[in-house]
C-alpha positions in Angstrom: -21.7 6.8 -38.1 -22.9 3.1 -37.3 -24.3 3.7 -34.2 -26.7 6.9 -35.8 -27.5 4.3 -38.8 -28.3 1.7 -36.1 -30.4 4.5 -34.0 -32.0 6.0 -37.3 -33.1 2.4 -38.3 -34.3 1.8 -34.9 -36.4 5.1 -34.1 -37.8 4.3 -38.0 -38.8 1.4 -37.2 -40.7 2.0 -33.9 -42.4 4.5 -36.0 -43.8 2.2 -38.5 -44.6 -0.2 -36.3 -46.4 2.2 -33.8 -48.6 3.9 -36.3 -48.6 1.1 -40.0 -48.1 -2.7 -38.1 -51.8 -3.4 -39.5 -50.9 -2.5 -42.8 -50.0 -5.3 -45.7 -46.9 -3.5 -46.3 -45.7 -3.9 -42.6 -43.7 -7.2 -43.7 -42.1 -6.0 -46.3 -41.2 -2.6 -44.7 -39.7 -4.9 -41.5 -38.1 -7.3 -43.8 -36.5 -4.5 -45.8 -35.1 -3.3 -42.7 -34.0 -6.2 -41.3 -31.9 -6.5 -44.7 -30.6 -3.4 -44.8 -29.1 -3.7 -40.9 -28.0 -6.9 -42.3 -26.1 -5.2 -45.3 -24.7 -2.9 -43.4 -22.5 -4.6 -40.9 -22.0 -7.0 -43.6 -19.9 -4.4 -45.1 -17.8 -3.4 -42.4 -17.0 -6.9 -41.6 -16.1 -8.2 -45.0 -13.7 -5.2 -45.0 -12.3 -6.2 -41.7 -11.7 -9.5 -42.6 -8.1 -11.1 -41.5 -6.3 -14.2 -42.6 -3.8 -15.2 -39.8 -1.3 -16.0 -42.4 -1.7 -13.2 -44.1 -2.9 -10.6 -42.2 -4.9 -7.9 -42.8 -6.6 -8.6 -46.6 -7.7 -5.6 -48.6 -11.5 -5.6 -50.0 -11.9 -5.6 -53.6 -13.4 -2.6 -55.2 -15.5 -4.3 -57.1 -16.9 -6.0 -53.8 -17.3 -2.5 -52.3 -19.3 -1.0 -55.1 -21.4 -4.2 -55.1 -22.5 -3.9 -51.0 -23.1 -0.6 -51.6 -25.1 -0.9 -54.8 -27.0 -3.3 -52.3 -27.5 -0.9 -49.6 -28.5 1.8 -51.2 -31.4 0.1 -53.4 -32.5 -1.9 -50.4 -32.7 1.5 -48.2 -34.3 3.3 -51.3 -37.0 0.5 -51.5 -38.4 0.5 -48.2 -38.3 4.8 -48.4 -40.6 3.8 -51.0 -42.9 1.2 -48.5 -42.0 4.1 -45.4 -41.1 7.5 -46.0 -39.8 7.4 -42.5 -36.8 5.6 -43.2 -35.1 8.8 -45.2 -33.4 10.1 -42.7 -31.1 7.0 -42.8 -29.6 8.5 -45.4 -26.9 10.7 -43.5 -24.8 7.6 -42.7 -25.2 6.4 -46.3 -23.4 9.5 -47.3 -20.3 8.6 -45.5 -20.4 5.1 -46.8 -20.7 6.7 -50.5 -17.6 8.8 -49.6 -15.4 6.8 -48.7 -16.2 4.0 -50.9 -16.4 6.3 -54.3 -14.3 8.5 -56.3 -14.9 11.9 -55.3 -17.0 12.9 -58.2 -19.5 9.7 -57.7 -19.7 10.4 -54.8 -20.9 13.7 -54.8 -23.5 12.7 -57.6 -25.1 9.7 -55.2 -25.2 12.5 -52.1 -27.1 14.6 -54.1 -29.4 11.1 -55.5 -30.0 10.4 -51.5 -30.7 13.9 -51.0 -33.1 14.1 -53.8 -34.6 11.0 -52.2 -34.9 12.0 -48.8 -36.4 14.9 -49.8 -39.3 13.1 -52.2 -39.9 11.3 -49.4 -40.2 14.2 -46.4 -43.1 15.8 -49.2 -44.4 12.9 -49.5 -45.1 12.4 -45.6 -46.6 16.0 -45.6 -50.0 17.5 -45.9 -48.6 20.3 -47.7 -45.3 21.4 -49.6 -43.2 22.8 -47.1 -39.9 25.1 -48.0 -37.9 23.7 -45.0 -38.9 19.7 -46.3 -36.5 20.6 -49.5 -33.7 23.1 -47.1 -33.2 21.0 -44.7 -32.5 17.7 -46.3 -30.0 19.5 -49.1 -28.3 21.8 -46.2 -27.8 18.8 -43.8 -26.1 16.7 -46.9 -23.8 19.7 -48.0 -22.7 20.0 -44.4 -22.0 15.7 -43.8 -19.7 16.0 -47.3 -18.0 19.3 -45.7 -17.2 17.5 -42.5 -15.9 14.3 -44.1 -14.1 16.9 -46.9 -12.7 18.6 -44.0 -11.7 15.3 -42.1 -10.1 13.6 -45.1 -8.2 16.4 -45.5 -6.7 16.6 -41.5 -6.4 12.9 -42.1 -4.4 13.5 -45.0 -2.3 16.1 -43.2 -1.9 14.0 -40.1 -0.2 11.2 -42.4 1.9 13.5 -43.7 3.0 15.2 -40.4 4.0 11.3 -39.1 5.6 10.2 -42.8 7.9 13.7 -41.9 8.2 12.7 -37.7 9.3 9.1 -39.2 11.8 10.7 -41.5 13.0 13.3 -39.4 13.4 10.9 -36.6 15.1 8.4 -39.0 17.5 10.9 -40.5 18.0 12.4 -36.5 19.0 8.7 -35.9 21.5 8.8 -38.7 23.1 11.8 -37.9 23.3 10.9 -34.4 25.1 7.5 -35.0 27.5 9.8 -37.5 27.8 11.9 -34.3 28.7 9.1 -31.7 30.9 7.7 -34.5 32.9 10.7 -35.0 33.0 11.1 -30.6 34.1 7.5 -30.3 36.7 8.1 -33.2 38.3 11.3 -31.2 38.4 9.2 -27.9 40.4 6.9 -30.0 42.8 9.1 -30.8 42.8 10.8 -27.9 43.4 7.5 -25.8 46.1 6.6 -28.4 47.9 9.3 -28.0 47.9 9.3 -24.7 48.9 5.7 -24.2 50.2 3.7 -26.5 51.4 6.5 -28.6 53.4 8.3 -25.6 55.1 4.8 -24.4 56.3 3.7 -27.7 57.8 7.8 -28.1 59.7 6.6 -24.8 60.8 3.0 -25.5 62.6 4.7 -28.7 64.4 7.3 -27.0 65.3 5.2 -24.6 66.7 2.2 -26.8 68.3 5.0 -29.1 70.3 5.6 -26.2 70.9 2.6 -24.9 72.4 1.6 -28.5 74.6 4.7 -28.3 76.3 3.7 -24.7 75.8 -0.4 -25.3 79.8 -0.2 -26.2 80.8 2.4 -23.2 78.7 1.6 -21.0 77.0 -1.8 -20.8 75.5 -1.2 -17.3 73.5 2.2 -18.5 72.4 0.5 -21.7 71.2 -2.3 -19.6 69.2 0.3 -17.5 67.5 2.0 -20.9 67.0 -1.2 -21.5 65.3 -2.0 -18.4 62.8 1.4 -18.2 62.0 0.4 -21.8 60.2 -3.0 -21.0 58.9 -1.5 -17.9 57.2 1.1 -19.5 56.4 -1.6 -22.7 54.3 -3.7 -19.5 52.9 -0.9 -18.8 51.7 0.1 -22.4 50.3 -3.4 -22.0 47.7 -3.0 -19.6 47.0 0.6 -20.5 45.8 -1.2 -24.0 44.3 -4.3 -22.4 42.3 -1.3 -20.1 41.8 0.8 -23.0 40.4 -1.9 -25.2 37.6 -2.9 -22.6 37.1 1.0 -21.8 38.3 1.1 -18.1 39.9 3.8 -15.8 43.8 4.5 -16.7 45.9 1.7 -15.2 47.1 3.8 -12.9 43.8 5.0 -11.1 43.0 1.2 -11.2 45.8 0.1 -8.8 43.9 2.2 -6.0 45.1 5.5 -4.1 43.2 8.0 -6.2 44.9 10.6 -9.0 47.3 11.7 -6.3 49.1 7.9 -6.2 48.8 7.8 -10.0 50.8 11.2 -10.7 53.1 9.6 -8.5 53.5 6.9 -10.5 53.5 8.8 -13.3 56.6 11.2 -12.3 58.6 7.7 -11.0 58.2 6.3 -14.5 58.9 9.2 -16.5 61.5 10.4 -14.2 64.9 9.3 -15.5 66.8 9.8 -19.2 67.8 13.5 -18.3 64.6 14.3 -16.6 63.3 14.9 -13.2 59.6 15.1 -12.9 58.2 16.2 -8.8 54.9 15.8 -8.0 52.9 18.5 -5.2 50.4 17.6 -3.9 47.7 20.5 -2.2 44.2 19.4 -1.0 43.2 23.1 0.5 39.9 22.7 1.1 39.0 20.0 -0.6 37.9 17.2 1.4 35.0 14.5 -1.0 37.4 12.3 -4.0 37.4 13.6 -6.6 35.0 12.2 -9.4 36.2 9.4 -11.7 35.8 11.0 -14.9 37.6 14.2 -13.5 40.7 11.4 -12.4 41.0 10.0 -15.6 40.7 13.0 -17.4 43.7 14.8 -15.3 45.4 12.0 -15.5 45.4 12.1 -19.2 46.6 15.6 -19.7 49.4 15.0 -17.2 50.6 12.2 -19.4 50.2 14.5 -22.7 51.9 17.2 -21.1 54.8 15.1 -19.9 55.5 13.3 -22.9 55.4 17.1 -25.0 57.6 17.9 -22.2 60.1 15.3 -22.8 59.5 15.4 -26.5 59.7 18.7 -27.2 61.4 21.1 -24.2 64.7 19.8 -23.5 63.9 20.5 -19.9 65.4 18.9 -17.4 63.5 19.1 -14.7 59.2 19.1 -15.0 56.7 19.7 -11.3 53.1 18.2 -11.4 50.9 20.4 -8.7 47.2 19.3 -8.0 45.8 21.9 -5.9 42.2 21.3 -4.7 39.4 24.1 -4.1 36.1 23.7 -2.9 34.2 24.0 -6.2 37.5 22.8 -8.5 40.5 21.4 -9.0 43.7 22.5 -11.1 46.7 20.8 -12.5 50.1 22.7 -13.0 52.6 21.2 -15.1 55.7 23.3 -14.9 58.7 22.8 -16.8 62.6 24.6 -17.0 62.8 23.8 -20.7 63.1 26.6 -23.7 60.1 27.3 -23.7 57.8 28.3 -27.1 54.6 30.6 -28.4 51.4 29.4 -27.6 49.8 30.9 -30.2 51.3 28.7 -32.5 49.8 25.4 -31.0 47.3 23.8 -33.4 43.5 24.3 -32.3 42.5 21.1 -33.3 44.1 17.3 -33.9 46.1 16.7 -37.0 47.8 13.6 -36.6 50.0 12.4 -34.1 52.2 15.1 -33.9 50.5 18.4 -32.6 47.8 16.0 -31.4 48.6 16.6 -27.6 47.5 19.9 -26.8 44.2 20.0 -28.7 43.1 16.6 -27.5 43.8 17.6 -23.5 41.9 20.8 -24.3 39.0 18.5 -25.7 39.4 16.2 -22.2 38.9 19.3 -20.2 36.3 20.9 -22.0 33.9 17.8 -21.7 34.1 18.3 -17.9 33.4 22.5 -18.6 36.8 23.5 -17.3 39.4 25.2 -18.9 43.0 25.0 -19.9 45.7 27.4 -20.2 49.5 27.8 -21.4 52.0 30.0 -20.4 54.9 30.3 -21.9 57.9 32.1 -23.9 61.2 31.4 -26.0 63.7 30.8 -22.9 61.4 30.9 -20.1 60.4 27.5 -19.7 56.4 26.4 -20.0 53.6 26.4 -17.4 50.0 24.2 -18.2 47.3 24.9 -16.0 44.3 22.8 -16.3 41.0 23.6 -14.4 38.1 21.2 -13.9 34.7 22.3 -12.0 33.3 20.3 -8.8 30.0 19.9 -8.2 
């Protein structure tokens, strides 16, 4: 809309000048439009204006309806002095509607178009039909378009005000997301850990405190697993608290050194735990999440297994396939219904199953147990390769 009320002005002016420059109005009719160029990137610009401490400052109505009080009598002056100048009036109308309330507005439209159309008669020989038309249908269709774009504005700041708070309730409910995940891992790693090694430092002083009077060299010797598996709790925490790999997998040698480790230190107590280990055709390591994940669900399953089974002997088989990789853990113990394990955590106790079925489901395997009153109790977790 500036650059048409620059080009209007312009063109109008060449006109005068071509065809009234010997006239005694010619200095006012340049002089008025001079002014009214003037006025009107004075607007604009006092709008615009910016304070740097500040920042942007807002015009003052009352400034507003003053410039364009100014405009619009300067511009219907000089259609006065030069008839040629009405068609100047198309920006004005934008300027009118954004700067008044709608229903002003609409009333100085219809003023400018009343005034550009005195003016086209007044330019012509004869009263023409399309003089009155075409001023009144080229105002009604400026107001529709800036109607029509006020309203898309309006709707576009709408649509963002909902993307911002969609976005900032997405946000919300995402954190409340990760906080629940990172509150599972918790427990999970827990569980797992710390939770496990103090269930085996009890049993084990619980029986070294039965056979401290009997035997004083087999107390010693409960005595001795406990505070190795108490140093071992230790790192697993000092690990878990700065997020690392099991403290097994960090000593090198892969998952198939760390079950070993695993079955050495849980081995013991009325409990023999064997490890099997079958590569097949699996030839690439296995990735680190996968590790640490099987890892995990050995050391659940092992501690239920001592817990729970009154086995006395327990076998950890990794088998490897070319697109996955399952863990066995078999034990001789009596044995229970599956379909009585809880499906999700619930404190500590009943915690173990549902959080190794969570491990293995974040790497899309599955996990399975078999098992009956008598017969003993076989785990089978499967994790895909890519």
């Amino acid at each position: 809309m500036r650059v048409t009320f620059f080009v209007l002005v312009g063109t109008s002016m060449l006109r005068f000048v071509q065809r009234h420059t010997q006239e005694a109005r010619a200095p006012w009719v340049i002089a008025l439009a001079v002014a009214l160029a003037v006025l009107y990137t004075l607007g604009p610009a006092m709008a615009a204006k910016t304070y740097p401490t500040h920042g942007r400052t807002p015009w003052p109505p009352a400034s507003r309806l003053v410039w364009l009080g100014l405009v619009v009598t300067t511009w219907a002056v000089l259609v006065l002095l030069a008839p040629s100048f009405a068609w100047v009036a198309v920006p004005l109308f934008y300027s009118a509607l954004r700067t008044l309330p709608p229903v002003a507005a609409y009333v100085l439209v219809a003023f400018l178009t009343l005034f550009v159309i005195f003016a086209q008669l007044a330019l012509a020989p004869r009263f023409n039909l399309d003089l009155v038309i075409g001023p009144v249908a080229v105002s009604a269709l400026a107001t529709t378009v800036f109607l029509h774009m006020q309203r898309q504005a309006a709707r576009q700041h709408a649509l963002i005000d909902d993307l911002v708070r969609t976005r900032r309730e997405l946000a919300a409910t995402e954190h409340r997301a990760g906080t629940l995940a990172e509150r599972q891992r918790l427990s999970m790693e827990i569980h797992d850990t710390l939770a496990q090694g103090l269930s085996s430092q009890q049993m084990l002083l619980q029986a070294a405190d039965r056979t401290w009077d009997t035997d004083p060299a087999k107390a010693r010797g409960h005595i001795r697993t406990a505070a190795s598996i108490a140093e071992h709790n230790l790192a697993e925490a000092r690990r878990f608290v700065h997020d690392l790999a099991p403290a097994d997998l960090a000593h090198g040698g892969g998952l198939h050194a760390a079950l070993h480790a695993l079955a050495e230190r849980e081995s013991g107590a009325g409990l023999t735990v064997r490890v099997h280990i079958d590569a097949g055709e699996q030839s690439a390591p296995l990735p680190d999440r996968v590790q640490s994940a099987l890892l995990r669900i050995a050391q659940g399953a092992l501690a239920n297994v001592r817990e729970h089974s009154g086995a006395t002997t327990a076998a950890l088989t990794l088998t490897g396939l070319d697109d996955r990789v399952v863990l066995d853990v078999a034990d001789n113990g009596h044995g229970f219904d599956p379909a009585a394990l809880p499906e999700s955590p619930s404190g500590v106790r009943g915690h173990g199953v549902p959080a190794m079925r969570a491990r293995i489901r974040q790497l899309g395997g599955t996990l399975t147990i078999e098992s009956a009153p008598g017969e003993g109790a076989v785990l089978t977790a499967t994790a895909p390769l890519p």
